[in-house]
Structure formats: C-alpha cells, structure tokens
C-alpha positions in Angstrom: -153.9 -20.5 -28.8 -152.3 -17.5 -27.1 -149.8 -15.6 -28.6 -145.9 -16.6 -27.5 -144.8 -12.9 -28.8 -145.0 -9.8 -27.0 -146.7 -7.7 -29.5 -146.6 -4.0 -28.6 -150.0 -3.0 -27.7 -152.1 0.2 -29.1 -151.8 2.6 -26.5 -154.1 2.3 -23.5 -157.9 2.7 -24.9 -160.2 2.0 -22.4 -158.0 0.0 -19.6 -160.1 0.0 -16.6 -158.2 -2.4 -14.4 -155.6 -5.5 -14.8 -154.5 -7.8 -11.7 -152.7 -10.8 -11.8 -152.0 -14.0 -10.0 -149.8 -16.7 -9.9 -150.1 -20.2 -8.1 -153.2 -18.8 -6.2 -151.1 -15.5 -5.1 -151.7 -12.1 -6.4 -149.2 -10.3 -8.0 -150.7 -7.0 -7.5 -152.2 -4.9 -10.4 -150.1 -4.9 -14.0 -149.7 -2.6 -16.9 -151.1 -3.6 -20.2 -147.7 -4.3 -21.7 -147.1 -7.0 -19.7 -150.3 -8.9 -20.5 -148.5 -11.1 -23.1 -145.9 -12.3 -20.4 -148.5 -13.2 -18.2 -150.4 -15.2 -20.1 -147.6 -18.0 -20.7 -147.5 -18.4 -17.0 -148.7 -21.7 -16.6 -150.0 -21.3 -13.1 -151.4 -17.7 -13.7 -154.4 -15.8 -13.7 -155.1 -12.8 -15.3 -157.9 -10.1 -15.0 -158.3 -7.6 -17.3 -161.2 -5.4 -17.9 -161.6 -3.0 -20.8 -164.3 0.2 -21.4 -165.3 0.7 -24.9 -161.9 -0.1 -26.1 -161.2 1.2 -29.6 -161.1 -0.5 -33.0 -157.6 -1.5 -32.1 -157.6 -2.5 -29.1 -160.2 -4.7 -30.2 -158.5 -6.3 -32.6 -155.8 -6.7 -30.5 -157.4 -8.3 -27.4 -158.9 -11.0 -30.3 -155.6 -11.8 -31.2 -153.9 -11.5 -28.0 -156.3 -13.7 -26.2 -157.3 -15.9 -29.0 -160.8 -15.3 -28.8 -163.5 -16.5 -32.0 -164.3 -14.1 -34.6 -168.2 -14.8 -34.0 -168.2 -13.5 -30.2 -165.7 -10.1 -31.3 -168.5 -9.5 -33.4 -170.7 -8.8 -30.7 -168.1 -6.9 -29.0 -168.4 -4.6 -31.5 -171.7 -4.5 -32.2 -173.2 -4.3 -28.5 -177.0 -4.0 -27.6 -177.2 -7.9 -26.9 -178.8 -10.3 -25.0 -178.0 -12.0 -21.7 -176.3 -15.3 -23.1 -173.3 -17.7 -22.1 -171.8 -19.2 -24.8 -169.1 -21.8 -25.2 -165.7 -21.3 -27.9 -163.8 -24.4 -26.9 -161.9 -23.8 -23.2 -163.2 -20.1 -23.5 -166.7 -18.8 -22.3 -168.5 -15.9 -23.8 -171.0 -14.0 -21.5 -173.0 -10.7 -21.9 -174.4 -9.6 -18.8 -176.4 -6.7 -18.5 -175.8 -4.6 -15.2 -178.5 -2.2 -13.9 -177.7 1.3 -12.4 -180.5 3.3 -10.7 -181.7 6.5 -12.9 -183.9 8.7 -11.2 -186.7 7.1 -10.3 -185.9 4.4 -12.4 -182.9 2.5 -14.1 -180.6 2.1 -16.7 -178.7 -0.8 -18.1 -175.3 -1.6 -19.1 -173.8 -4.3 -21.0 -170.8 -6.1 -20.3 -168.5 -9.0 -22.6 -167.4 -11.2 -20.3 -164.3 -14.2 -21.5 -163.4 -16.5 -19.0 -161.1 -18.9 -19.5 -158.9 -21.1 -17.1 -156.1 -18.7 -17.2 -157.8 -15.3 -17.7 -160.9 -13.2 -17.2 -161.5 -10.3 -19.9 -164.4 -8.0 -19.4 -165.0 -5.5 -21.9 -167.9 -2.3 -21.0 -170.2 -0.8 -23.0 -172.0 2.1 -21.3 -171.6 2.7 -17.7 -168.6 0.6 -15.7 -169.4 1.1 -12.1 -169.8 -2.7 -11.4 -167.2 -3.9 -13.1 -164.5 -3.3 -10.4 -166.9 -4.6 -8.2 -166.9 -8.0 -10.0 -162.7 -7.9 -9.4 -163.2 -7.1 -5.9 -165.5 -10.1 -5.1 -163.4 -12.0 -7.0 -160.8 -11.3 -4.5 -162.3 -11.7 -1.6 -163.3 -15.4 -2.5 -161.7 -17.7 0.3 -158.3 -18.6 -1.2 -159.0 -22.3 -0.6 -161.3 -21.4 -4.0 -158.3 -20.9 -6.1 -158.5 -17.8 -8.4 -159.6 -19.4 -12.1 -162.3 -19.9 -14.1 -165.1 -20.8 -11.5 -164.3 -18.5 -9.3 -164.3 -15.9 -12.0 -167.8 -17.0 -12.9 -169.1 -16.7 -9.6 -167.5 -12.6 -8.9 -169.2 -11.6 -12.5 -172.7 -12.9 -12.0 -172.7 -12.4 -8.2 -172.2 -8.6 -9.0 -174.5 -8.5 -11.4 -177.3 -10.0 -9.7 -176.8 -8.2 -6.5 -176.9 -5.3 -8.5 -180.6 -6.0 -9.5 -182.1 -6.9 -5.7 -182.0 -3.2 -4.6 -184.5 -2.5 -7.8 -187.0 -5.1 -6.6 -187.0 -3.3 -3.4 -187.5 0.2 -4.5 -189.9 -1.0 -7.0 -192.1 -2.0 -4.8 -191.9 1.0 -2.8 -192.7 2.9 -6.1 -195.6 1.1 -6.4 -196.6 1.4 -2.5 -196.6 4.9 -2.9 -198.3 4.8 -5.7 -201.7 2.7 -4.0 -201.3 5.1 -1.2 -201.7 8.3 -3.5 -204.3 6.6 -5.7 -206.4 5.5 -2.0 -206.2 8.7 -1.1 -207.3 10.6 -4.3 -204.5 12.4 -5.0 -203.3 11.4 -8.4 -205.3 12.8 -11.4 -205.9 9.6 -14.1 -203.6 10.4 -16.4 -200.7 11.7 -14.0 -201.7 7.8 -12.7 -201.5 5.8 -15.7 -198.6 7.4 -16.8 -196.6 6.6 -13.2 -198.0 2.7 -13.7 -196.6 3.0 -17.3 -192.7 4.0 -16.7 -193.1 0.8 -13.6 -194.4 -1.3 -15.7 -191.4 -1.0 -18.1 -188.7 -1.0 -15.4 -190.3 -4.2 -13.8 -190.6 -6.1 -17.3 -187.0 -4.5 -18.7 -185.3 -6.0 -15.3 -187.1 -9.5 -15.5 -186.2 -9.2 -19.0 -181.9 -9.3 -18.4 -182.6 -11.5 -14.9 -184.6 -14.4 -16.6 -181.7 -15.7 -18.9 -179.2 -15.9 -15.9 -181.2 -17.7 -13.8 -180.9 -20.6 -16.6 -176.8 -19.6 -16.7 -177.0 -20.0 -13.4 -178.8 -22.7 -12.9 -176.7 -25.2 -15.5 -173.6 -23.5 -14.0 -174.2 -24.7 -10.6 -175.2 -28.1 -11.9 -173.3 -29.3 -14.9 -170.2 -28.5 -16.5 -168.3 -30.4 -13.9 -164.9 -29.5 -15.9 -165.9 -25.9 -15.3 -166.7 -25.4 -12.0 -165.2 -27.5 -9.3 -167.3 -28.6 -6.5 -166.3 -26.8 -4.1 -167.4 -23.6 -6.1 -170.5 -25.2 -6.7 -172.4 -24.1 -3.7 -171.7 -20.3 -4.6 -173.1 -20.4 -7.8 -176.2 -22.4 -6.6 -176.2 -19.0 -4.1 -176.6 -17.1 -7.0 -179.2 -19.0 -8.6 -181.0 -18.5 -5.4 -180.8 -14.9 -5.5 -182.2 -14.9 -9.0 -185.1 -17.5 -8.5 -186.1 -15.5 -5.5 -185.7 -11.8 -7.9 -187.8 -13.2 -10.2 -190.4 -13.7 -8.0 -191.1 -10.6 -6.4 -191.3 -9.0 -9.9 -194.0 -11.9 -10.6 -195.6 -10.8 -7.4 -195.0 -7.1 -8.2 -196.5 -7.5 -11.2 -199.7 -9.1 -10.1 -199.9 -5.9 -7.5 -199.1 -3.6 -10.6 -202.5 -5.5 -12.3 -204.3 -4.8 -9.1 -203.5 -1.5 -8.7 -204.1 -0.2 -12.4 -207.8 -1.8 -12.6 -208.2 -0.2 -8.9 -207.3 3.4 -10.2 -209.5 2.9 -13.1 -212.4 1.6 -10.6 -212.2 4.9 -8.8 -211.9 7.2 -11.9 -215.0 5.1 -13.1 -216.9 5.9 -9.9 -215.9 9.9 -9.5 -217.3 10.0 -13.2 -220.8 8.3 -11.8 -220.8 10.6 -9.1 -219.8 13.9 -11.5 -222.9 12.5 -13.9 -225.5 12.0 -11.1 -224.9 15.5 -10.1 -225.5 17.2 -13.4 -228.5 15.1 -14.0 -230.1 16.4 -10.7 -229.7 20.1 -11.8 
C-alpha cells in the first residue's frame, strides 16, 4: 500500500532524476516533495532514481513506496547478484551495469522496483547509465504506454547495450594480443599476465549477462499480466542481444584457450632452441 500522507521527506540524498506522467503524457521532471502526490494519481507514472541515498532516505523510500523489508535489505547491503524477484504487484531487480576502465571494465549495481505506477532505481557505484535507462524509456513509441513493461524494457535494454561494446573490444584485446605473441614480441610472463586480466573481464561479464538472459527470456514469454503483447517483441529484442553476447564470449573464450596454449607452444620451442645451442658449445 502507498502512503495517502505527504510525509516531509529527508532532504535530497542522492536524487539523481524524477519525471512523471499522467494518462500516457509527461508531466515534465518533479521535485522529490511531490512524489507522495504523484503517486495517488490513478493514471500516473512515476520515475525516480536515487544514488547511494542515505540511511533516511532509505527508510523513507520503503515506506513511501511500500516496498518488502527482504529486498531494502539488499538495498543496503549491495554487492549482489543479477536477480528479478517478485513482492506481490512490485518487481525487485539488480542489474549490474558495466563501464569501461582502462583497458578493461568496472561494474555497477543498480536496485531496480517496477511497479504499474512507478519505477524506482536506486545506484550503488557509478550512475552513468541510469539516465540512460529514463531516456529510452521515453523514447518508447507512445502507443507503448509508459508503465510497467515498458519500464522493464528501458532498464535492461540499457544495461545490455551497455555490455555489447566490451565483447567487441575484447576481442580486439585479444587480436592484438595473437598478433604480438605471432610476432615474438611479448616476453612469457608480460603474456600470461595480459591473458590473465582478459580472462577475468570475459568471465566477470558473462558472469552479470548470463542471469538476464533467463530474466529476459521468461519476461518476453510469460507473465502476460506484466508485459502486454505489444511490449512483448522488445523484450524478446533484448533477449536476442543477450543470447547473441553470450556467444561471442563462448567463442572468445575458446580463442582465449587457443591462444594461451599457443604462447606456451612457442615459449616451449625458443627453450629447445636456447638448449640445443648450449649443448653444441
């Protein structure tokens, strides 16, 4: 149940963004005080998205939005896995964005509610894709309506198009790589070290991926009283993305194999050679 006061809230810890609609039309962006108010419309749909909000705010936003003690208790206590989870008309996700680093990556971790009348996110860690998630949201053909599927559809759209652009430089990490190794010159250990840090982005990527693509998956399948069919066909988009992600790391990885026993082939053979020669002096 949603509060029918309008409690003064906390101060503004952590507000990142808030937009509202109402019967399919925006309303333009809102202040946190007048989330309450929003809420009771009965047409309306809010989005509000939080980083590392305080205790208070915390507390707050539970009561506020009525969410279950058992998901605010990974709010607070972040370093989760990718999961959906259902707390009657509300869904709990945790997504895990990832953000290049160098030469290799980072990853967030988003709370994401959705239910038919609001969308909270809540960041932990780095929050550049979370008004990305609003913007797609909006850009959704208005015959889509702006609830709960569509809300679905802007968070893990973002997030998943988020991860194609670290397939693609992973495997032109690991191009380079065979090129330098062909060419003799990588010492071993400079080498094995390179394949090591791959290795872990590949397997730390395929590691947040692989749950959505079951999210996804049931998403664009069942739970008819979730996703309407016309929203349907985006989300089976999204699966797409993910079944096709998931198999260029399983290809990258049999080329990361390859690779690794090929660099230890050579090193094997330049230690023949180095032996031959000091047994002919």
């Amino acid at each position: 149940m949603l509060l029918e006061t309008d409690p003064t809230l906390p101060g503004h810890s952590g507000l990142l963004g808030c937009q509202s609609w109402s019967a399919g039309r925006a309303q333009g962006p809102c202040v946190l005080e007048a989330v309450p108010a929003l809420l009771q419309d009965p047409q309306g749909f809010l989005w509000l998205e939080m980083v590392e909000p305080d205790h208070a705010m915390v507390e707050h936003l539970q009561g506020l939005f009525g969410l279950h003690e058992l998901a605010m208790e990974d709010v607070r206590h972040a370093e989760q896995r990718p999961k959906l989870e259902s707390f009657g008309e509300v869904l709990f996700l945790v997504l895990k964005p990832a953000l290049m680093a160098g030469e290799g990556i980072d990853l967030g971790e988003v709370h994401v509610f959705i239910a038919p009348r609001f969308a909270l996110l809540i960041h932990h860690g780095e929050a550049d894709v979370g008004l990305a998630a609003l913007r797609r949201f909006q850009q959704l053909p208005e015959r889509l309506g702006r609830g709960m599927g569509a809300a679905l559809h802007a968070v893990l759209d973002s997030t998943v198009d988020g991860y194609l652009p670290m397939a693609d430089r992973f495997a032109e990490r690991l191009e380079e790589l065979e090129a330098r190794v062909i060419a003799g010159r990588m010492q071993e250990m400079e080498t094995l070290a390179q394949l090591h840090e791959l290795k872990r982005d590949m397997l730390r990527l395929r590691a947040v991926a692989l749950p959505l693509e079951e999210i996804s998956r049931q998403l664009a399948t069942l739970h008819p009283e979730l996703v309407t069919p016309p929203m349907r066909p985006y989300l089976r988009d999204v699966h797409d993305h993910l079944v096709r992600l998931l198999g260029s790391l399983d290809t990258l990885r049999e080329e990361h194999i390859g690779l690794a026993h090929l660099q230890l082939a050579l090193a094997a053979h330049q230690q023949n050679v180095v032996v031959r020669k000091l047994a002919g002096w």
